[in-house]
N, C-alpha and C positions, 0 to 999 in steps of 0.2 A: 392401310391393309396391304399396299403392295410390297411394302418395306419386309412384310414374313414369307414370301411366297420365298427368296431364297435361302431363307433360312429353314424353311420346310423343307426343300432339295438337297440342303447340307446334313438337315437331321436321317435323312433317307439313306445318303452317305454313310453315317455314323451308322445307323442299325445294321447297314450288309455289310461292315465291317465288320459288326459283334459276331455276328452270322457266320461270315467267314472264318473267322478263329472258332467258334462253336465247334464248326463242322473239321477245322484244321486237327481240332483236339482229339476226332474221329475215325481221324485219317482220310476222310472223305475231299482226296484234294479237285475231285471234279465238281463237284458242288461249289468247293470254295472259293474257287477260281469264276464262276461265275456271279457268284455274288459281288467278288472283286470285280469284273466289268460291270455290271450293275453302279455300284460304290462309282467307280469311275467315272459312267455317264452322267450319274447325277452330281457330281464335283462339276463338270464341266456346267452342267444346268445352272447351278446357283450362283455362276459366276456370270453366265449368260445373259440369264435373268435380272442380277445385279446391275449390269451396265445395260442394259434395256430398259429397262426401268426403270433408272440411275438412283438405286434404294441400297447404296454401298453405306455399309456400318460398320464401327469397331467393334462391334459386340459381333457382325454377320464376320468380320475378318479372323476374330481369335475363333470362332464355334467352327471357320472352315479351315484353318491349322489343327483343331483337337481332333476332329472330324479326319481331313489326311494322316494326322498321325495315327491313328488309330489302324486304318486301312490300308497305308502307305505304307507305313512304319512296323506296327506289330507284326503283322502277317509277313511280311517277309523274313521277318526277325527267327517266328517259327518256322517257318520252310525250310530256311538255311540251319537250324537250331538240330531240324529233324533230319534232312540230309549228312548233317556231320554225324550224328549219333548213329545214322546206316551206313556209313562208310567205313566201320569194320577197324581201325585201327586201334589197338592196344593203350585203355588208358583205365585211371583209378576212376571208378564211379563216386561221388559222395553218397556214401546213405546214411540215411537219419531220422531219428526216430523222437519225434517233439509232439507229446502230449499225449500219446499214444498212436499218432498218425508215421508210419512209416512213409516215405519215399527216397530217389536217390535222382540223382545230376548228370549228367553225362558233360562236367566238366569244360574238357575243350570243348567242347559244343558249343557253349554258352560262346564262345567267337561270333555266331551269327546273330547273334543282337547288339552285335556292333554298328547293325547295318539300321538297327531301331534308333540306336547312340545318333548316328550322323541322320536319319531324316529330323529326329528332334532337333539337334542344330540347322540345318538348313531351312527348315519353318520355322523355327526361331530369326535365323539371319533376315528371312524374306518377312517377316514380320514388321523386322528395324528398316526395310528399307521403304525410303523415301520418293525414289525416284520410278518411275515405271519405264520397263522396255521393253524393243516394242522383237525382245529375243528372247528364250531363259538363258541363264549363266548357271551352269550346269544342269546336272539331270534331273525334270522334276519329279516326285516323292511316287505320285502314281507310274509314270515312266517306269523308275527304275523299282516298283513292285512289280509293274506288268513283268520286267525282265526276269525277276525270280520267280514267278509265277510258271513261267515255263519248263523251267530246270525238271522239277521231278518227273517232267513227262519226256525229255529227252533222255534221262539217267533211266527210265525206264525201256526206254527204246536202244541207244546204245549196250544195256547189260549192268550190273552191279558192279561189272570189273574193272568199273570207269568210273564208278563211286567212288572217290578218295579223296581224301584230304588235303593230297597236292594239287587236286583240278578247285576244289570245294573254299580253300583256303585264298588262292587267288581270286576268285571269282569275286569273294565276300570282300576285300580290299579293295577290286574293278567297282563293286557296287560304292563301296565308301569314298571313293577317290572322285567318282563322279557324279554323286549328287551335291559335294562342296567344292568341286571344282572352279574355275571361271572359265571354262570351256562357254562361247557361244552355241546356243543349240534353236531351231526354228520355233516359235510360239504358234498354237494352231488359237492363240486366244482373237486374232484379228480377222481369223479367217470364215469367209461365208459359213453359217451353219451347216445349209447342205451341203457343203463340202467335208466338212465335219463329220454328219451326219452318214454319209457315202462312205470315207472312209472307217468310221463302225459296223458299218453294213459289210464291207470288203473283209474288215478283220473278224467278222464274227462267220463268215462265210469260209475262210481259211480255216477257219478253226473247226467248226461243221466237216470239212471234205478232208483236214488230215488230222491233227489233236491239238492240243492246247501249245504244244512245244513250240508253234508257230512264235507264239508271245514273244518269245526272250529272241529270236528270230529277228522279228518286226523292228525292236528298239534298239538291236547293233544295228541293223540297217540306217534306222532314223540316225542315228550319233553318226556314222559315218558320211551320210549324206549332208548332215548340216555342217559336219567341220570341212567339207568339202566345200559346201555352199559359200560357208564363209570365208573359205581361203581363198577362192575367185572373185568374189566381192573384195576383194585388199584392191 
């Protein structure tokens, strides 16, 4: 019986992912965003619970790759998808009209599911890997959604006139470069829960007293501080 308790925490996962994209399709990026922390805690859950219980499975290992891509992967895919498509620059839309169903593309757009392309390979890569450390090697998949997650609420706070495709375009490379990077970055998977725990309480407390933009915030912070970390440890 213990063996599904994390696999129930990873399915929990999967559904505030659908959730989030639901509400994504809405425009409702304040909802979405918290389904995405939701999604988050319970990723950490099932992992938790996994080596508590030591009820680790290849079947509990692929359903929590499908499960981050989903929530890790998609949604930010859209964010950045819908970001480009507000950012105003001169492009051919495709429209088309198959079966009687019209719609149309916004093209270059389609660049921010670039950032779906590399979490699929990097849960793919972390898949193959054999060895456990006790670091990540680059950014991981929920991390660097938390990071886009923030975006539209800073673009909404600096003004539209900051929307562009030259801020938008690099961004979407910073995100691809660093989730397959081999950049050392700290693992919070060895650390006390309640410390764990505290710091979701801190982040969800930030985000309460100023808005979500915190997010993208929080995780340059983390990158910066663990290549630091690491660099003094040499």
């Amino acid at each position: 019986m213990k063996k599904y308790i994390p696999n129930f925490f990873t399915s929990l996962n999967l559904i505030c992912g659908c959730i989030a994209i639901l509400l994504l399709s809405k425009d409702n990026y304040n909802a979405s965003v918290i389904f995405c922390l939701l999604a988050f805690l319970f990723d950490f859950a099932d992992g938790y619970f996994a080596r508590l219980l030591n009820s680790e499975s290849a079947i509990g290992r692929e359903l929590d790759s499908f499960s981050d891509f989903v929530t890790s992967g998609v949604v930010p895919g859209i964010i950045m998808y819908k970001l480009l498509a507000r950012s105003g620059f001169t492009e051919k839309h495709i429209s088309l009209d198959i079966f009687n169903i019209s719609f149309y593309i916004s093209t270059l757009s389609l660049v921010g599911f670039f950032i779906t392309i590399a979490t699929a390979f990097r849960l793919s890569k972390y898949n193959l890997m054999k060895n456990e450390f006790k670091y990540f090697v680059g950014l991981p998949a929920p991390a660097n959604c938390m990071m886009i997650l923030g975006l539209p609420f800073i673009f909404d706070y600096l003004g539209e006139k900051y929307l562009s495709y030259n801020v938008l375009y690099p961004l979407t490379l910073f995100s691809i470069y660093m989730l397959n990077s081999k950049i050392k970055l700290i693992s919070l998977k060895n650390i006390n829960i309640l410390i764990v725990v505290t710091l979701l309480f801190i982040i969800s407390a930030l985000t309460v007293f100023t808005n979500f933009a915190v997010l993208t915030i929080i995780i340059l912070v983390y990158i910066l501080f663990s290549i630091s970390y690491f660099q003094l440890r040499r």
